[in-house]
VEXDREN-2710 file (C-alpha; in Angstrom, 1 decimal):
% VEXDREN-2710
k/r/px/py/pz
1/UNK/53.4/-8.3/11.6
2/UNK/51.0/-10.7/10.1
3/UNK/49.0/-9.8/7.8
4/UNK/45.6/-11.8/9.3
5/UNK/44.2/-12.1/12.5
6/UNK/41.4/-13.9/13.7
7/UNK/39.5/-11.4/16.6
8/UNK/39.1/-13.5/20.1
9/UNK/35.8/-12.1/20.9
10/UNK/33.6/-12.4/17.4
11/UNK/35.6/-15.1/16.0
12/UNK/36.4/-13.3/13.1
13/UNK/39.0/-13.5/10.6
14/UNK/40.1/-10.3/8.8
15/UNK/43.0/-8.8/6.6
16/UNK/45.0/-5.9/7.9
17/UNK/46.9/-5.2/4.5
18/UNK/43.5/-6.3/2.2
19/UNK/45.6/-4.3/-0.8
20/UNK/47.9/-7.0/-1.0
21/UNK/45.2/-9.4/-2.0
22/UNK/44.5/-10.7/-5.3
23/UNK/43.1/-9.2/-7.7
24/UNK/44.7/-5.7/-6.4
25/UNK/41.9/-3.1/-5.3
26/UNK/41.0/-0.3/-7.9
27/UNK/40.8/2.0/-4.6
28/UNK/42.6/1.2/-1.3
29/UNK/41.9/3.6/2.0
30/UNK/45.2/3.1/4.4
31/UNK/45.9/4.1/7.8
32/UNK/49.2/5.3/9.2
33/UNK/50.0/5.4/12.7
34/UNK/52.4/8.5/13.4
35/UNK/55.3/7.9/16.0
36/UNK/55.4/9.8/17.5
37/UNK/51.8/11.3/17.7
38/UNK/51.7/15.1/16.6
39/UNK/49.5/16.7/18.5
40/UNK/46.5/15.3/19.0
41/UNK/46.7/13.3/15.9
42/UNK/48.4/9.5/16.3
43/UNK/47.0/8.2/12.8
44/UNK/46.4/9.4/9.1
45/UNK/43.5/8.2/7.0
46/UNK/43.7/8.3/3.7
47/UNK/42.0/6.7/0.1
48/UNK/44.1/6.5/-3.1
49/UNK/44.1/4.5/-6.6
50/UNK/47.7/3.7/-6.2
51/UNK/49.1/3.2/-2.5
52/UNK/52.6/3.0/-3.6
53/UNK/52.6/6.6/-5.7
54/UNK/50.5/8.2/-2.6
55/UNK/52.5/6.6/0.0
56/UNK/55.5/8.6/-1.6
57/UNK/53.9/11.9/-2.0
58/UNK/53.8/12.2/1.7
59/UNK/55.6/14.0/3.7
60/UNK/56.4/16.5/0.5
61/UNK/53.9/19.0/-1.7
62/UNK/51.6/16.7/-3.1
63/UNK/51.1/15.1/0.5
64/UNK/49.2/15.3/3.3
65/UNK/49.3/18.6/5.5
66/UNK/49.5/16.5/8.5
67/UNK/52.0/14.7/7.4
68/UNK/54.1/16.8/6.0
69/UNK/54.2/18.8/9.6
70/UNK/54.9/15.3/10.9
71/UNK/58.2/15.2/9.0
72/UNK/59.1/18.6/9.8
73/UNK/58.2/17.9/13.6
74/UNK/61.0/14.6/12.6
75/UNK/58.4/12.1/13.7
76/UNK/57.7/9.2/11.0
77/UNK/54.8/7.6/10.3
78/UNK/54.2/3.4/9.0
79/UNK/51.1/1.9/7.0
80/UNK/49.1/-0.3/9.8
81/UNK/46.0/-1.0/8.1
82/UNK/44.3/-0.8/4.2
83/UNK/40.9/-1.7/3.6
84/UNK/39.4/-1.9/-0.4
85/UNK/37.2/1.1/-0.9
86/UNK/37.5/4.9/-2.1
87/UNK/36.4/8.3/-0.6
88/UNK/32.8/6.9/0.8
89/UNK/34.4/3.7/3.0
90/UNK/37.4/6.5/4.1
91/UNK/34.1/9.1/4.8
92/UNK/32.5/6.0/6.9
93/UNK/35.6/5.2/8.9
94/UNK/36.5/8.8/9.5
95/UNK/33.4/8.6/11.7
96/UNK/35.4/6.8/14.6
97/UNK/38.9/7.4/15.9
98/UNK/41.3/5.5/13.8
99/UNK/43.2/4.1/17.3
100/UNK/39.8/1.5/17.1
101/UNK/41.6/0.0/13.7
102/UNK/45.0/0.3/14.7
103/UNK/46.2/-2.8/15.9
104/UNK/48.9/-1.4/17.4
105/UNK/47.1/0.9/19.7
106/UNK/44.4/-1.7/20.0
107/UNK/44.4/-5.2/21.4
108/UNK/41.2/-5.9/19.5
109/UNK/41.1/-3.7/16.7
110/UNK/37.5/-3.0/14.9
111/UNK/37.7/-4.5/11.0
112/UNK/36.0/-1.7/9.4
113/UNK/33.5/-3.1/7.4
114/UNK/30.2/-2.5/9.3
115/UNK/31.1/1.1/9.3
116/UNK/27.7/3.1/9.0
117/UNK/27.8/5.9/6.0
118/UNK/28.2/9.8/7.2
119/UNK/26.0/11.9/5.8
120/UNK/27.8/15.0/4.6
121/UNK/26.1/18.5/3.9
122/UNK/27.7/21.5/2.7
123/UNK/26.9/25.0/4.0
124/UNK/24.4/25.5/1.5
125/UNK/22.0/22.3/2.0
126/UNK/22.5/23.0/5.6
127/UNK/21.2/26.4/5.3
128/UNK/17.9/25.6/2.8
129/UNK/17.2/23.0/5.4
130/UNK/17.6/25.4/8.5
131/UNK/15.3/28.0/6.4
132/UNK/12.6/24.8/5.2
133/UNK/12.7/23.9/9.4
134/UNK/11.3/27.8/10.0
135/UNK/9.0/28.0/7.6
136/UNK/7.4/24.8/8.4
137/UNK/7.1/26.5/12.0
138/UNK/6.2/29.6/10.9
139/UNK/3.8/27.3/9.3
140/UNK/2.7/25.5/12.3
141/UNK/2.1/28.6/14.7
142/UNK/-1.6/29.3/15.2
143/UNK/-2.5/32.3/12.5
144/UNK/-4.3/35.6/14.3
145/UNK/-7.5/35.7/12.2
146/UNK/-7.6/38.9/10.3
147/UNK/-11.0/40.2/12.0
148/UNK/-9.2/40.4/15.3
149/UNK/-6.4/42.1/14.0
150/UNK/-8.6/44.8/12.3
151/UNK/-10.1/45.6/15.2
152/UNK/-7.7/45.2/18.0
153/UNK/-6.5/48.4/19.3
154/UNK/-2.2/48.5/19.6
155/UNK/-1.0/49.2/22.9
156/UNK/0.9/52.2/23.0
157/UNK/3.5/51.1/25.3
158/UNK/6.5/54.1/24.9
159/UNK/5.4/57.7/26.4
160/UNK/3.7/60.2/23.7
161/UNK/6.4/62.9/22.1
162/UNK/5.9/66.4/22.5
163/UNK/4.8/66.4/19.2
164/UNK/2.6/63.2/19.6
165/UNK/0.6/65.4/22.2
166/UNK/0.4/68.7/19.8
167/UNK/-1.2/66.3/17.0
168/UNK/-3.2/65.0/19.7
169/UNK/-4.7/68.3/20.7
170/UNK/-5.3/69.6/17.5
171/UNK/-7.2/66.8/16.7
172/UNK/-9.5/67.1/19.4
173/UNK/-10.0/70.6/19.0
174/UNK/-11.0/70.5/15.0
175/UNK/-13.5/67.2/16.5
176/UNK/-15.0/69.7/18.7
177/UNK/-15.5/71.9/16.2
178/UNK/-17.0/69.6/13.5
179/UNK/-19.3/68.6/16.3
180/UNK/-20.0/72.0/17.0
181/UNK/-20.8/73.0/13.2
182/UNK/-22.7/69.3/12.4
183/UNK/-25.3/70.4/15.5
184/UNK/-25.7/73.8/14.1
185/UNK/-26.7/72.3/11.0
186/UNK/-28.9/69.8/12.0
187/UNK/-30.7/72.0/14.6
188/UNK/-31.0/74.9/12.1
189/UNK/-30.7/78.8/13.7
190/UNK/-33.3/78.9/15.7
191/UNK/-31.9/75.1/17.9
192/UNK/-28.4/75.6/18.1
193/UNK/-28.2/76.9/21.3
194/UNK/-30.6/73.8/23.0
195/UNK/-33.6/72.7/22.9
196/UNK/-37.1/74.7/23.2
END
C-alpha cells in the first residue's frame, strides 16, 4: 500500500499515513479497519500523542473496548489511515462513517480535512437550553390581563359533593336571613311587613 494517492475526481493529492511525515505530528488520529467486522462496527477511530505506544495498548486493559472484544471475538484489526490532529479533528471525523476514509472499503476515499466541527453538549447545557427554549415561550404566549381574570367567573366543570350542596344551602338560607333582618331595619316596626 502506498502511502499517497492522487483522488480521480478532485484531482487531489493526499497522505494516507500523514504521521509518517516530517516533522512527526504532536497528535495523530488513526483509523483501523477490523477484519473481520464485529458487529456493526468495521473500523476504529482513535487520537493519540504516540501511535506506536497506543497502537500496542490495544487489544489489552489500557485499550479500546471495541477492540479488545475484537480480539476476543479472534478477528484482528490493521492501521489504514492517520491524519495530524487530536480529540477535535477525531470529534469532526466521527461525524461520518469511517468506511468514507477507508480506502480499502472505498474506491475514492474522502481525505478528511474539510470535516465540519460537532458541536458537543452534555446533559447539563442541553437541559438549561431546553428550560431557556420554554421560558422564552412561556414568554411569547399572549398574557390574560389581570382585570379579566378578576372578574371572570371559573367554570365548575365536576358535579357538586354532597357537602358542596350542604355549604351551598346554608349559605343561601343565612343570605335570606340577612336580607330579612337588613329590611326590618331599614323599614323600621311599623314597614316590615310592606308597604302602607
Amino acid at each position: 500500500m502506498s502511502a499517497t494517492m492522487t483522488r480521480s475526481r478532485a484531482g487531489q493529492t493526499f497522505r494516507y499515513l500523514e504521521h509518517l511525515g516530517l516533522p512527526a505530528p504532536q497528535m495523530v488520529v488513526y483509523l483501523y479497519h477490523l477484519d473481520p467486522p464485529y458487529k456493526h462496527a468495521a473500523h476504529y477511530l482513535g487520537s493519540t500523542d504516540d501511535l506506536d505506544r497506543r497502537d500496542a495498548e490495544h487489544g489489552g486493559p489500557h485499550g479500546s473496548r471495541l477492540l479488545q472484544v475484537q480480539q476476543q471475538a479472534g478477528g484482528t484489526w490493521h492501521l489504514v489511515r492517520t491524519w495530524i490532529g487530536g480529540r477535535q479533528k477525531e470529534s469532526e471525523l466521527k461525524s461520518n462513517n469511517g468506511k468514507r476514509y477507508c480506502p480499502e472499503c472505498t474506491e475514492h476515499p474522502w481525505p478528511g480535512i474539510n470535516t465540519v466541527p460537532r458541536h458537543r453538549k452534555t446533559r447539563h447545557q442541553r437541559a438549561l437550553e431546553q428550560r431557556q427554549r420554554e421560558a422564552h415561550e412561556k414568554q411569547q404566549q399572549p398574557r390574560t390581563p389581570l382585570w379579566l381574570i378578576e372578574r371572570t367567573a371559573v367554570p365548575v366543570t365536576d358535579e357538586p359533593s354532597p357537602g358542596d350542596i350542604a355549604l351551598a344551602e346554608a349559605i343561601t338560607a343565612l343570605e335570606a336571613e340577612w336580607r330579612q333582618q337588613a329590611s326590618a331595619a331599614l323599614c323600621g316596626p311599623g314597614l316590615a311587613g310592606g308597604h302602607r
